[in-house]
C-alpha positions in Angstrom: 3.7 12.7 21.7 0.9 10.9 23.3 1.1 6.9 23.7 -0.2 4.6 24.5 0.1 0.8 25.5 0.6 -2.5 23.0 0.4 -6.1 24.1 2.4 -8.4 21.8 4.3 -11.7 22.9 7.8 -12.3 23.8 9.1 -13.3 20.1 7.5 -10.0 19.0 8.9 -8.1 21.6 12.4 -9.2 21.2 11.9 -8.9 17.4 11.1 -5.3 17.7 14.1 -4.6 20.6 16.5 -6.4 18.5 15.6 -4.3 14.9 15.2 -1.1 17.0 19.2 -1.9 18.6 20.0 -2.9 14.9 18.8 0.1 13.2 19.5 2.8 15.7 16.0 3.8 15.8 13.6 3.7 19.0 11.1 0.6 18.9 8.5 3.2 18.7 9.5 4.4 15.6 10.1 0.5 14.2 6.5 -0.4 15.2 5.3 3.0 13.5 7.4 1.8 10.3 6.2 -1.3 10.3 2.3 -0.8 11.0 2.9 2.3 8.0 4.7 -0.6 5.7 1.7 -3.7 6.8 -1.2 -1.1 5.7 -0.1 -0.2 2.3 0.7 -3.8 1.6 -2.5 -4.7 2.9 -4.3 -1.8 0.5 -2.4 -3.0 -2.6 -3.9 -6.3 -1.9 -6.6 -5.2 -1.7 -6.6 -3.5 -4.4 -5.4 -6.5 -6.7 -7.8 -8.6 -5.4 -10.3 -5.8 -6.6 -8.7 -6.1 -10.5 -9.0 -9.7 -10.3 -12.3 -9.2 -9.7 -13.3 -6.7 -12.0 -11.6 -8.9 -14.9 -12.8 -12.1 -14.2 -16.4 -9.9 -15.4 -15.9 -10.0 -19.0 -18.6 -6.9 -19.4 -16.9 -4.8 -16.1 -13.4 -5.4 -17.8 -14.3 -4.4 -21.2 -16.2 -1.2 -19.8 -13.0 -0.4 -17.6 -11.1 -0.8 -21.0 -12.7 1.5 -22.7 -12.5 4.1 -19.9 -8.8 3.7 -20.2 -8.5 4.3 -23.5 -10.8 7.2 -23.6 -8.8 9.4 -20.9 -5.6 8.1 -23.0 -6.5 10.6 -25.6 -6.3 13.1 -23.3 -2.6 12.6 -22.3 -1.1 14.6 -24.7 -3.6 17.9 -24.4 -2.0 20.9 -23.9 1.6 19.6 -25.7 3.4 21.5 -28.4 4.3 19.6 -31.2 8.0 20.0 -29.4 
């Protein structure tokens, strides 16, 4: 695996050491975690920042509604009347 180098500060450093010893896992592997787990949270806030946005638009939000509901039809295609 290629690498490469990281600055952080001390209290990061001995943050990462210390959850690395803690968990059994190499500090590489904790920073990879840790990056993975900071992206997605900072795409779902994104994300719900996005929502808030598109319902604060009264015209946006009603559109979006009515997309909903017209793929909802669709949700039972296909399904015997088991």
């Amino acid at each position: 695996m290629a690498g490469t180098t990281v600055k952080v500060n001390a209290e990061t450093y001995a943050k990462l050491k210390e959850t690395a010893m803690q968990t059994g896992r190499s500090m590489v592997e904790v920073l990879t975690s840790a990056v993975e787990v900071y992206r997605r949270r900072v795409f779902i806030e994104g994300l719900n920042s996005d929502f808030d946005a598109l319902r604060q638009n009264r015209r946006a939000w009603a559109d979006e509604q009515s997309e909903r509901d017209a793929w909802d039809v669709t949700l039972t295609d296909d399904l015997q009347g088991d």
